[in-house]
C-alpha positions, -999 to 999 in steps of 0.1 A, spaced: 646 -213 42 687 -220 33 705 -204 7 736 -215 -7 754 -182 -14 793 -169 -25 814 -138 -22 845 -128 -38 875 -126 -7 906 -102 -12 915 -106 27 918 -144 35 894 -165 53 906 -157 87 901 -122 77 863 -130 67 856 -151 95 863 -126 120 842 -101 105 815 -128 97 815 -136 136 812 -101 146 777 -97 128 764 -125 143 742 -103 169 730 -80 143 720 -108 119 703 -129 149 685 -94 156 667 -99 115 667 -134 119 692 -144 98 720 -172 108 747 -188 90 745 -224 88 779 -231 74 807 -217 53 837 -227 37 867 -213 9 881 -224 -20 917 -237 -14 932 -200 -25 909 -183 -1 895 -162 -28 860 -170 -24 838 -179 3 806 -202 2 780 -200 28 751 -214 39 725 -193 52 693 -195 69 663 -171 72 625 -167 70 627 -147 42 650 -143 14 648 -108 11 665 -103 48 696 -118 36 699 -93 2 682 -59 24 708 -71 58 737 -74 32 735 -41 18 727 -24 50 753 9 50 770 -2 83 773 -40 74 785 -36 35 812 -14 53 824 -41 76 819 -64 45 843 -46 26 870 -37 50 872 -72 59 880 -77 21 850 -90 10 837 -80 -26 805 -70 -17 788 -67 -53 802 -97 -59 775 -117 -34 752 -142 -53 731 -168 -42 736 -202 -61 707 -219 -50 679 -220 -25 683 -254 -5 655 -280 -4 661 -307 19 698 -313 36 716 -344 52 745 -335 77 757 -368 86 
């Protein structure tokens, strides 16, 4: 299943990026991967794509202690995470 998700950014998206790369291993370890993501031209919000089995490792893998930390010291408004909209079917062309 994909999610099409946003945060709040205080830190840029270089900032985010480099903290979003870090957890890759730990969010390969629940089986959650990130698809795609992208800001808003004042880097101020992030949107993601994300894909796992099961929505509820995104929300319980976001709020771990440890990874809301590295969240939020890499500027990230961590309360401020919502999901938009499950995604159905997708075309990358």
């Amino acid at each position: 299943m994909k999610m099409l998700a946003t945060v709040n950014i205080s830190k840029g998206f270089a900032t985010w990026k480099a903290m979003a790369d870090s957890l890759n291993p730990e969010m390969e370890k629940v089986g959650v991967s990130m698809v795609w993501a992208g800001t808003n031209p004042e880097e101020t919000q992030v949107f993601m794509v994300v894909e796992m089995q099961d929505p509820e490792q995104m929300k319980t893998f976001g709020e771990r202690e440890d990874i809301a930390k590295a969240r939020a010291e890499a500027g990230a408004d961590v309360a401020s995470t919502t999901v938009i909209s499950p995604i159905g079917e997708h075309w990358i062309p």
